[in-house]
C-alpha positions in Angstrom: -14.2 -6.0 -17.2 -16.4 -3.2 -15.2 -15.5 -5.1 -12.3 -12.0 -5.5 -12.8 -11.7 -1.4 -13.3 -14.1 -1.1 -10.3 -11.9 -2.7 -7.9 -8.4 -1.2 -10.1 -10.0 2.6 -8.9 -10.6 1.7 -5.7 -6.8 0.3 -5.1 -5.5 3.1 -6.2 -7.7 5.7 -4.2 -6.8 3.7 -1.7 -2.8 3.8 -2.3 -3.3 7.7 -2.6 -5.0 7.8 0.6 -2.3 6.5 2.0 0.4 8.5 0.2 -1.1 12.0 1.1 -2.1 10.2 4.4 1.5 10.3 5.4 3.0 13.8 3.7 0.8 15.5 6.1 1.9 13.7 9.0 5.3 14.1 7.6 4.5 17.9 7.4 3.9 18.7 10.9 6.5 20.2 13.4 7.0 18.6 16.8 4.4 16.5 17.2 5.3 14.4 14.0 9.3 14.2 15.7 7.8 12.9 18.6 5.9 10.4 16.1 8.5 9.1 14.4 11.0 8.7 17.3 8.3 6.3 18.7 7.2 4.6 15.4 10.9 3.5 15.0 10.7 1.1 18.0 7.4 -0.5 16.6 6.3 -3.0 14.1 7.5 -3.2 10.5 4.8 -1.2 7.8 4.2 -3.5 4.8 2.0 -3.0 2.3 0.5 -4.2 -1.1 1.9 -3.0 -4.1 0.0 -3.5 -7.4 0.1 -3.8 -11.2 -1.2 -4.9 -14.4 0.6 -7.7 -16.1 -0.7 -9.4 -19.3 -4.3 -8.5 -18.1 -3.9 -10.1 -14.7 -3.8 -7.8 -11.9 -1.0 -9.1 -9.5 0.2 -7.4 -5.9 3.1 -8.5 -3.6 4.2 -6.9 0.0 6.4 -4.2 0.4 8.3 -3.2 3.9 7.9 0.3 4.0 10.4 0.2 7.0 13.0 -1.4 5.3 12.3 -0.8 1.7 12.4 -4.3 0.7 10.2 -7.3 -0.9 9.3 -9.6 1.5 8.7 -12.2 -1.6 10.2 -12.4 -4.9 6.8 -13.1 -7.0 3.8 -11.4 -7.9 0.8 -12.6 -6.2 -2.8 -12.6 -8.4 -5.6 -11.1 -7.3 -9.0 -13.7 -7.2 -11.9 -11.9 -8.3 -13.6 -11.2 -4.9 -17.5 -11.8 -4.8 -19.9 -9.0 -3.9 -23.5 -9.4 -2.8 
């Protein structure tokens, strides 16, 4: 159980990283224009989204670019091993 809340924290200091990552990009004047004119013409974004379901912690990719799913179902997470 430590584990599992160990590795919940650091997704979601990780998805806030990203968030506030990309307001203060957002917030800039012309340098973040110039960003997003040339971010358009690149690769989609996709991340992982995350949540709790019945005890099982489950993710599945999001296109930020196009705000879609690329799947219909919930992936689970395997317990990854640390030495």
């Amino acid at each position: 159980m430590k584990r599992f809340l160990t590795i919940m924290v650091g997704i979601i200091l990780i998805e806030i990283s990203f968030t506030v990552g990309s307001d203060i990009q957002g917030s800039s004047s012309n340098s973040s224009l110039e960003m997003e004119e040339t971010a358009s013409s690149q690769a989609d974004i996709i991340v992982n989204k995350y949540r709790v379901k019945d005890g099982v912690l489950q993710y599945k990719k999001w296109n930020e670019t196009q705000g879609a799913w690329l799947k219909s179902e919930w992936i689970e997470v395997k317990e990854a091993k640390m030495h």
